[in-house]
N, C-alpha and C positions, 0 to 999 in steps of 0.2 A: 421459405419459398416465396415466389414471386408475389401468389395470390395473399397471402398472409401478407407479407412486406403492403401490400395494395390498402388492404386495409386497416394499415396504422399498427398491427402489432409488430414486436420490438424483436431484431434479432438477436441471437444467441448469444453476442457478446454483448450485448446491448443489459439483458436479461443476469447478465453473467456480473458486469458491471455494480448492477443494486446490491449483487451480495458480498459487492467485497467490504475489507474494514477500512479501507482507506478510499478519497476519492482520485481522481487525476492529478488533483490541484495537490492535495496532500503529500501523497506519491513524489511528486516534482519536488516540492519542498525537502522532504527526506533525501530526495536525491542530491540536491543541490548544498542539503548538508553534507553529506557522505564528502563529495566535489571539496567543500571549503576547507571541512576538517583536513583531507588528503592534501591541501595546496599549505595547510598550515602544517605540516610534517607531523600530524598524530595518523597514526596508521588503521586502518580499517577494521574493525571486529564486527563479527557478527552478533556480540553480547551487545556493543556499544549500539550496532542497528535496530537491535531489537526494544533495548528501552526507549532510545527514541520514538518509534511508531509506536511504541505502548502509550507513550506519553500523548504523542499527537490522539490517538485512538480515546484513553483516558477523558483528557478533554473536551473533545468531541462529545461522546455519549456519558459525563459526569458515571464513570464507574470504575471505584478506583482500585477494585481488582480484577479488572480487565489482564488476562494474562494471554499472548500467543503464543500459536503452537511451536514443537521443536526444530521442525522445516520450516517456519513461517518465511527467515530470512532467506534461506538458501529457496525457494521458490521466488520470492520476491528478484532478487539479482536473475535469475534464470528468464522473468518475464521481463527485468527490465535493463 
């Protein structure tokens, strides 16, 4: 709401934002892989999407059985 927004707290998607596993910047990169891989004629999986952001994810927070879920990708493509 207005008043809320007035005093500094965070909207929904704002809120929404902090819990995801990846950030914007991350996100763009995955995408911009998906982009290159496709321009270099290897074709798109969603197994192939999925170890990527694991990997990115991995890195990020040093845990290296980090595993996502089995919609992970197919919500990912739908938001982005």
């Amino acid at each position: 709401t207005l008043c809320n927004r007035k005093h500094g707290k965070h909207t929904l998607a704002e809120f929404n934002a902090t819990k995801a596993h990846l950030s914007v910047a991350e996100s763009e990169v995955l995408i911009d892989w998906v982009i290159e891989q496709a321009s270099r004629g290897f074709p798109f999986t969603h197994h192939m999407l999925r170890e990527k952001a694991q990997a990115l994810i991995r890195m990020k927070c040093a845990r290296p059985d980090f595993k996502l879920g089995k919609q992970w990708t197919h919500t990912f493509i739908a938001k982005h």
